[in-house]
C-alpha positions in Angstrom: 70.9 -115.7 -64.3 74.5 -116.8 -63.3 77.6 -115.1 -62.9 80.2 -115.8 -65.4 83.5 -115.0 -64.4 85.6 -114.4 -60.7 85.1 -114.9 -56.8 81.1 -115.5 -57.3 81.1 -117.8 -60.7 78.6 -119.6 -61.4 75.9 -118.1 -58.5 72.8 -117.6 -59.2 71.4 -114.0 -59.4 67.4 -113.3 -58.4 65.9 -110.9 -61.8 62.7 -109.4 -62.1 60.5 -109.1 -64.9 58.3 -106.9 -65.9 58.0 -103.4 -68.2 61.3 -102.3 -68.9 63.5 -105.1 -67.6 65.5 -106.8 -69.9 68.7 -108.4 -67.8 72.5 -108.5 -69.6 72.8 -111.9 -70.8 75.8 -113.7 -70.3 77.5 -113.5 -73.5 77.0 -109.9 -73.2 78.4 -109.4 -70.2 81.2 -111.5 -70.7 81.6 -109.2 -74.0 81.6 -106.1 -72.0 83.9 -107.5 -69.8 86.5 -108.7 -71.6 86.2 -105.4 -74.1 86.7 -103.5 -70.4 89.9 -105.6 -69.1 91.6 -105.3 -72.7 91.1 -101.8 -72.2 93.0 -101.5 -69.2 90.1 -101.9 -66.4 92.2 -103.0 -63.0 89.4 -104.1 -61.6 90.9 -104.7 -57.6 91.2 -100.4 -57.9 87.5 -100.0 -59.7 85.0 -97.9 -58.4 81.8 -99.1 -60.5 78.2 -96.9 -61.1 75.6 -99.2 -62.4 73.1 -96.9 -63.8 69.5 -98.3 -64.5 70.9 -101.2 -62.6 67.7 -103.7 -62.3 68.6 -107.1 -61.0 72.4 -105.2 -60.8 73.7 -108.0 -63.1 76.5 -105.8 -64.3 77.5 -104.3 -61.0 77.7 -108.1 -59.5 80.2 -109.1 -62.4 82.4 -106.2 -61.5 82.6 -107.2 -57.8 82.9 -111.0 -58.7 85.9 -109.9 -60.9 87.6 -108.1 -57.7 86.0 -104.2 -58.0 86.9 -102.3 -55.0 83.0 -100.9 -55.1 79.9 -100.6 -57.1 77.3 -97.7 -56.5 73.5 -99.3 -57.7 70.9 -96.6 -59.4 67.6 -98.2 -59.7 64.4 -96.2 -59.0 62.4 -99.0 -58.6 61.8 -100.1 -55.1 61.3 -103.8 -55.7 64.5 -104.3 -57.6 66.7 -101.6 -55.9 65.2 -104.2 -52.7 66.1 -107.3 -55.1 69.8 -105.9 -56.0 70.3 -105.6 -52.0 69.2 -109.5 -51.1 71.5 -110.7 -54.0 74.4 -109.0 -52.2 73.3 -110.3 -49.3 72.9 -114.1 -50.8 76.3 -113.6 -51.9 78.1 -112.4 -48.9 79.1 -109.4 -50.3 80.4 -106.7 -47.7 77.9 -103.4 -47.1 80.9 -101.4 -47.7 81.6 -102.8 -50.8 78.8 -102.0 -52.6 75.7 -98.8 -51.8 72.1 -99.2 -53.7 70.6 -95.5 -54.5 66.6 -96.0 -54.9 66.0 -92.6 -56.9 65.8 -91.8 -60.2 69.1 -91.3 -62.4 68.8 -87.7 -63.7 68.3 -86.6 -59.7 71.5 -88.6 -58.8 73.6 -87.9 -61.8 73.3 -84.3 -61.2 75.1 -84.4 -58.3 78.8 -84.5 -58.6 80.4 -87.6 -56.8 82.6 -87.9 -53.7 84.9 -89.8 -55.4 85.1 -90.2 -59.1 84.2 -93.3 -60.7 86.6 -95.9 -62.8 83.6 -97.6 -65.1 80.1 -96.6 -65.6 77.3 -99.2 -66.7 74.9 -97.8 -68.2 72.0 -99.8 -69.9 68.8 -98.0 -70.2 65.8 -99.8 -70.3 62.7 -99.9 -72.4 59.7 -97.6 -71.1 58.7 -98.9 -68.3 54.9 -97.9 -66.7 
């Protein structure tokens, strides 16, 4: 999977597979994108939440596009694991983006520092 637009087009993203996992093709993302910037998204003063994040797809389009920061929820370890080693691969600053390995309902309860600009949220199929 590639990013489409900004800093990090055209890099290749690591997914996973398995139960549950079904990453945001490109023309999707572009969509949601382009429906998010007409809308009035500055994306150089986002702060991003990528809920059920798994390969963190959409989180890594926001920060190719210029987001200030993207918080990662994904409970499972290997791709909460695979979301940090595509940052890395991509040179992407620690402070620039934070990976939470819990589950969302525990993390959502809790009110944020700092509010967020744009949530992501794509909930995946049952997963076992």
């Amino acid at each position: 999977m590639r990013i489409i637009a900004g800093e990090y087009r055209g890099r290749q993203l690591k997914t996973t597979t398995g139960p549950g996992y079904r990453p945001a093709m490109g023309k999707v993302r572009g969509a949601i994108f382009s429906m998010l910037e007409a809308r009035g998204v500055y994306w150089p003063e986002a702060r991003v939440l990528d809920v059920f994040a798994g390969s963190g797809s959409l989180g890594f389009e926001a920060l190719s596009r210029g987001a200030r920061e993207v918080h990662y929820i994904e409970s499972l370890p290997r791709a909460a694991a695979l979301i940090r080693e595509n940052a890395e691969k991509l040179g992407i600053e620690p402070s620039r983006y934070r990976v939470l390995a819990e589950e969302a309902g525990k993390v959502l309860n809790k009110a944020p520092i700092e509010p967020f600009d744009v949530v992501l949220l794509t909930r995946p199929t049952a997963r076992t």
